[in-house]
C-alpha positions in Angstrom: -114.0 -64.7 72.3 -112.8 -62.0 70.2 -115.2 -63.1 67.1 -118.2 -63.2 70.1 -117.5 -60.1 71.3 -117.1 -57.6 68.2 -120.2 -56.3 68.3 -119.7 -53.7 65.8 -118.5 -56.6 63.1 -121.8 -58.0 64.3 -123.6 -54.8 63.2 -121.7 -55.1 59.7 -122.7 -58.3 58.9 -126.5 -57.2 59.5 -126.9 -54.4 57.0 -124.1 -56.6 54.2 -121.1 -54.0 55.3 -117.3 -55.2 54.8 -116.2 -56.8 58.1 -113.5 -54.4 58.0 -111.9 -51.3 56.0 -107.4 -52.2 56.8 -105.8 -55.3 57.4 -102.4 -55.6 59.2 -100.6 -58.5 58.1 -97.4 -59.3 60.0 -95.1 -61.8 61.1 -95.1 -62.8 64.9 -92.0 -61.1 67.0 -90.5 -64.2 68.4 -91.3 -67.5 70.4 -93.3 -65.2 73.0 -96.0 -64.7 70.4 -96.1 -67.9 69.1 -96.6 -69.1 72.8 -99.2 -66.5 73.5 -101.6 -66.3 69.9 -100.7 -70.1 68.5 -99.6 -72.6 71.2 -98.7 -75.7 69.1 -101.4 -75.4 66.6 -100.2 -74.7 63.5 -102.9 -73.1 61.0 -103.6 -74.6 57.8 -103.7 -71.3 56.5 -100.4 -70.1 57.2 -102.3 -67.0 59.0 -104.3 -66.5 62.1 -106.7 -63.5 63.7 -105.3 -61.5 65.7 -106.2 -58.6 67.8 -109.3 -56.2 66.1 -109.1 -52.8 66.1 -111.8 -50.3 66.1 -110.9 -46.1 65.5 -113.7 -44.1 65.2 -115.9 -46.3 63.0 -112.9 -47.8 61.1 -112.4 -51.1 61.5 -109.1 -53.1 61.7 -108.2 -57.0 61.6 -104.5 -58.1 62.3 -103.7 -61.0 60.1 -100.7 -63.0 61.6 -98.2 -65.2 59.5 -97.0 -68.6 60.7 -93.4 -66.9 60.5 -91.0 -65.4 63.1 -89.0 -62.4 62.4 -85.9 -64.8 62.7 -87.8 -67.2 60.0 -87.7 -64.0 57.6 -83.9 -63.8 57.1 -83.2 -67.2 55.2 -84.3 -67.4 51.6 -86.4 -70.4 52.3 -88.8 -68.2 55.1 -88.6 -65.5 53.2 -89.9 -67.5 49.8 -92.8 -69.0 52.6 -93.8 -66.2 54.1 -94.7 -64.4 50.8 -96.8 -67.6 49.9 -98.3 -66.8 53.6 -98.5 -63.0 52.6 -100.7 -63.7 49.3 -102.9 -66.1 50.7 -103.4 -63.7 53.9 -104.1 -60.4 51.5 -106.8 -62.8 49.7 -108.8 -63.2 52.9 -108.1 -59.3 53.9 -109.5 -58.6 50.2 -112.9 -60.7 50.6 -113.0 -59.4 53.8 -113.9 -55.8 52.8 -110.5 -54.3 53.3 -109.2 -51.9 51.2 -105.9 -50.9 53.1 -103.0 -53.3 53.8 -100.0 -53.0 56.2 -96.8 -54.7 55.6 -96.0 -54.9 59.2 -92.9 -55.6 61.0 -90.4 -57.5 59.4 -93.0 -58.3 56.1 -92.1 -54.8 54.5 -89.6 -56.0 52.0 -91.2 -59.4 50.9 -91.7 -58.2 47.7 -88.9 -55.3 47.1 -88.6 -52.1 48.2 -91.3 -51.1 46.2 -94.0 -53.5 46.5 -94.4 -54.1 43.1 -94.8 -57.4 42.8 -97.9 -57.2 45.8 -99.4 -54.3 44.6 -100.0 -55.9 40.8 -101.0 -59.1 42.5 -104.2 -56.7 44.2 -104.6 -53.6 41.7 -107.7 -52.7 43.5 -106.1 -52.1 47.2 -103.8 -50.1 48.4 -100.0 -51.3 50.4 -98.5 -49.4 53.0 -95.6 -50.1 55.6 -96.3 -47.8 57.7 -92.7 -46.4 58.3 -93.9 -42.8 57.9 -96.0 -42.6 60.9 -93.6 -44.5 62.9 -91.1 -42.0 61.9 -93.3 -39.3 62.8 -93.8 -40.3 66.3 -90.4 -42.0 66.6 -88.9 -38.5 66.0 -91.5 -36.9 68.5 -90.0 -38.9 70.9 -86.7 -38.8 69.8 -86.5 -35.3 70.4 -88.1 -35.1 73.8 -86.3 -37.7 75.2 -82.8 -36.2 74.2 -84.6 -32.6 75.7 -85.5 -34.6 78.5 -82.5 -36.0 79.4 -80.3 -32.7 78.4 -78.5 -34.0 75.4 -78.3 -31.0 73.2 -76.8 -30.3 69.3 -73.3 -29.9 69.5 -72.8 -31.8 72.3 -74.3 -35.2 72.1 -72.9 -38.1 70.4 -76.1 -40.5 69.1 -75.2 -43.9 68.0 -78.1 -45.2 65.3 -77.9 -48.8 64.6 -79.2 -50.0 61.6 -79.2 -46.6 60.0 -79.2 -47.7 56.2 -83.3 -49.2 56.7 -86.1 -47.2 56.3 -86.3 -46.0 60.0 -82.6 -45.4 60.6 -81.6 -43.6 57.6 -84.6 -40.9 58.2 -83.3 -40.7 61.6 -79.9 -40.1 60.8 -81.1 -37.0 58.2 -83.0 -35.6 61.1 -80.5 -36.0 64.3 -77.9 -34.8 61.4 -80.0 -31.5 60.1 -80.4 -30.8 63.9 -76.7 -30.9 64.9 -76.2 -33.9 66.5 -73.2 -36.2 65.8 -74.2 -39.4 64.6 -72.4 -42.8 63.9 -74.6 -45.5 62.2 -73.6 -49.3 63.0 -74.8 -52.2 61.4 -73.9 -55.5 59.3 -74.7 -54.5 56.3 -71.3 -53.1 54.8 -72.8 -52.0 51.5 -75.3 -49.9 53.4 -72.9 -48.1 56.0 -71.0 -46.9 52.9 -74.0 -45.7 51.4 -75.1 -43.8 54.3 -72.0 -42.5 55.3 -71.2 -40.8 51.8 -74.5 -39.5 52.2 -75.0 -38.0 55.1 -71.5 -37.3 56.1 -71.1 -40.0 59.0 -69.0 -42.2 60.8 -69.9 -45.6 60.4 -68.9 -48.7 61.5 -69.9 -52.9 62.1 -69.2 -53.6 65.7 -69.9 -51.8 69.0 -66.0 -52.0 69.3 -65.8 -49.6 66.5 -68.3 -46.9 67.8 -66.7 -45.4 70.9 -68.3 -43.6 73.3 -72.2 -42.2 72.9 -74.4 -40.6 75.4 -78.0 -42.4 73.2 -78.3 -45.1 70.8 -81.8 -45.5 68.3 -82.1 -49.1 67.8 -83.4 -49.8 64.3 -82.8 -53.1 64.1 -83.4 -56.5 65.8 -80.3 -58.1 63.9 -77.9 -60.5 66.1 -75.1 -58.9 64.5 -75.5 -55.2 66.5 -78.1 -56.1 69.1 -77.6 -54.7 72.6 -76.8 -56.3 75.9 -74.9 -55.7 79.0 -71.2 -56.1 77.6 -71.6 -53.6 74.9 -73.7 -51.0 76.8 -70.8 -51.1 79.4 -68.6 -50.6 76.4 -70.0 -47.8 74.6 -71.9 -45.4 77.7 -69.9 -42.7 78.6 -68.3 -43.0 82.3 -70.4 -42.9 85.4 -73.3 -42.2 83.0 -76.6 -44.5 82.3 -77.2 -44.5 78.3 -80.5 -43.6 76.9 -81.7 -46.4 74.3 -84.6 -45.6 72.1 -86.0 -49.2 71.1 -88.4 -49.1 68.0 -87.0 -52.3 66.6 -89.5 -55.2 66.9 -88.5 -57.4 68.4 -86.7 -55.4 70.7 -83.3 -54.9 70.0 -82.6 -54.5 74.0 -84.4 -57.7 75.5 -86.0 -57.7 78.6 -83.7 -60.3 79.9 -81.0 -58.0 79.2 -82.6 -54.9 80.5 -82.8 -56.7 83.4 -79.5 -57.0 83.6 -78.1 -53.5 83.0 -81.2 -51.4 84.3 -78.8 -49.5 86.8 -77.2 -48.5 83.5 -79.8 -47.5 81.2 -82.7 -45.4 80.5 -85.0 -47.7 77.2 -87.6 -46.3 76.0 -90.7 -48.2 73.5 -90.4 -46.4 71.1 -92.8 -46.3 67.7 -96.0 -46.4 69.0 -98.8 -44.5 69.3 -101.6 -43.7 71.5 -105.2 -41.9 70.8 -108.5 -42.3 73.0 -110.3 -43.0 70.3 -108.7 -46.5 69.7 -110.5 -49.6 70.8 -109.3 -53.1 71.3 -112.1 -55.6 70.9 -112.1 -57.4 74.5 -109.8 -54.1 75.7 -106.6 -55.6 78.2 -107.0 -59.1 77.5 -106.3 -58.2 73.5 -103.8 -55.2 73.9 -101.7 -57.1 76.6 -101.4 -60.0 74.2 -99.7 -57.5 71.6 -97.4 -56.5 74.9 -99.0 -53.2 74.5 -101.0 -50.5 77.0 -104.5 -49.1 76.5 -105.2 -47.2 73.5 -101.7 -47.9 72.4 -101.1 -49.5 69.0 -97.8 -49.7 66.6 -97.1 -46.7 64.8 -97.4 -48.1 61.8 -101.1 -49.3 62.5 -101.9 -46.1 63.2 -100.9 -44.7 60.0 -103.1 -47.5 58.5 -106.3 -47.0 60.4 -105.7 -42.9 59.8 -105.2 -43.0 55.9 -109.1 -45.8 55.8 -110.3 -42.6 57.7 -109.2 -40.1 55.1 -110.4 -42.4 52.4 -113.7 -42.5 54.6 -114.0 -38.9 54.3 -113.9 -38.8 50.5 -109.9 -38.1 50.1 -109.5 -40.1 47.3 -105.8 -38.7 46.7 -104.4 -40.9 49.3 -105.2 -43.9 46.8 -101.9 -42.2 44.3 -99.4 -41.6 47.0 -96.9 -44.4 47.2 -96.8 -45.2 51.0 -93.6 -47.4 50.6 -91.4 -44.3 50.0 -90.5 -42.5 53.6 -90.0 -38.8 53.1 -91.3 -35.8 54.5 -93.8 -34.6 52.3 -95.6 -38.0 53.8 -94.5 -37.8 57.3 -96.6 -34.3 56.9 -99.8 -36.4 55.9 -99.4 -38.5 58.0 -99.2 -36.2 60.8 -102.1 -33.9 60.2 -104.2 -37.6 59.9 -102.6 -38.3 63.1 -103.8 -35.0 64.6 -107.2 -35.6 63.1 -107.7 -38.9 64.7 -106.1 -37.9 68.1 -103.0 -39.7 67.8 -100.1 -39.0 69.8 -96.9 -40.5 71.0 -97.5 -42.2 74.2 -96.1 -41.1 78.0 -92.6 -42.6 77.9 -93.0 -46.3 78.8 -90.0 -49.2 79.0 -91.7 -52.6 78.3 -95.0 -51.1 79.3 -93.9 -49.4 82.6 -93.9 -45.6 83.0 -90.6 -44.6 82.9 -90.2 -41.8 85.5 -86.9 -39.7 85.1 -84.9 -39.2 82.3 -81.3 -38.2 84.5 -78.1 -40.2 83.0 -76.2 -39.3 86.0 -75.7 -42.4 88.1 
């Protein structure tokens, strides 16, 4: 239905266009999206269609792998998924696109850098989109702390996973501001890292961290994921704690949410929103990606906004490396963003508006 209906792709194919100018290529979130895209077919492939995107004459084709996010921490889905990831770029590449996303949990198949991907397809250019996440993660970082009165000085901000691409930015802006921070995580080696850094308390378990008024989840690991035990453990007394989720998949589940939602205030977090950004076949495709209208990932956005710089003749996008996260980027990123009318959504929890921001029970 989505092929049918993609009347612009039509259009393309008539005058011998590209079918499209970025392809996100991403692992599914969990058994929920298998369920929804796949049911038990299995594609020969090793990648499906997903939903298709369409920003102000840019057009953008999601390319799923036959991989969970749970598949992609063993060395044997890791090793698969990269077979899935070539084959997947191949198709994006004789498709017309000249933009790919490493999206969700893909970003590190081939090293921090990319290397290995990017002289495998000289011709097109890789991004993971963490640096317009960022830039609307921190937008509504900072207004949901402003929101719900949290100031410098006086809050205590648990990040978890703060040694990854989105947590470690985090921590250098929450720690520039004022704010005390303390990063939790698994990853020992990391902590250390970020701690000498950045002048932090760190620590592995939610035992460890004490009491915070706001956690930033930055990670879907088992090992420091969220739920009703440990949010009673770490929220200050007679006080809800605010959770900024940008993990994916969540790092608070819905079940869980469920459970605690008298005690916490979760907001989506990472995504953006712009008028100007169509679904082909509108709900039916944005509520399969559990998303609301003109809503998409942050990291898609950056995507679709760097094909429509490149559109415009700004050929010096093609030299910047868009694996590295820093703030000469995030500032790209975010005058493209205000060009193509992206901002950070209302404040939404699983999709529903979220109304008040008080932590007073």
């Amino acid at each position: 239905m989505v092929a049918f209906c993609d009347w612009r792709s039509h259009l393309r194919l008539v005058r011998r266009k590209p079918l499209c100018d970025v392809a996100f290529i991403t692992n599914m979130r969990d058994g929920v999206d298998r369920k929804i895209f796949l049911g038990a077919w299995q594609p020969r492939a090793g990648h499906f269609n997903g939903p298709r995107y369409w920003l102000n004459g840019i057009g953008g084709r999601t390319r799923s792998l036959d991989s969970l996010a749970h598949d992609l921490l063993t060395s044997h889905g890791r090793k698969k998924a990269r077979g899935q990831f070539i084959s997947a770029v191949g198709w994006a590449q004789d498709s017309g696109a000249k933009i790919i996303l490493l999206a969700a949990g893909t970003k590190r198949l081939f090293g921090s850098d990319g290397q290995r991907i990017k002289e495998l397809f000289p011709d097109l250019i890789f991004t993971i989109g963490d640096n317009g996440t960022m830039v609307i993660l921190l937008q509504e970082t900072l207004q949901a702390l402003q929101h719900s009165n949290l100031k410098p000085g006086k809050a205590r901000i648990g990040v978890l996973g703060p040694y990854g691409f989105l947590g470690e930015t985090m921590v250098k802006a929450l720690t520039d501001r004022g704010f005390e921070v303390i990063g939790a995580g698994p990853n020992n080696g990391g902590l250390t890292k970020v701690a000498s850094k950045y002048d932090i308390t760190v620590c592995q378990s939610f035992s460890e961290i004490g009491k915070v008024d706001a956690v930033i989840a930055c990670t879907h690991s088992d090992k420091i994921r969220l739920n009703t035990s440990s949010i009673d453990m770490i929220r200050p007394h007679q006080k809800k704690l605010l959770v900024i989720d940008v993990a994916e998949p969540s790092n608070l589940t819905k079940a869980e949410f469920v459970n605690c939602q008298d005690r916490v205030i979760r907001l989506d977090s990472g995504n953006a929103y712009s008028p100007n950004l169509k679904y082909v076949l509108g709900a039916i495709s944005y509520r399969m990606f559990r998303l609301t209208r003109g809503v998409t990932f942050g990291c898609f956005a950056e995507t679709l906004s760097l094909a429509a710089a490149i559109s415009c003749g700004d050929g010096d996008i093609a030299g910047i490396n868009w694996f590295d996260v820093n703030e000469e980027n995030m500032r790209i990123i975010s005058c493209l963003f205000e060009q193509n009318g992206f901002t950070a959504p209302n404040p939404r929890n699983f999709g529903r508006e979220i109304r008040s921001f008080c932590l007073h029970r």
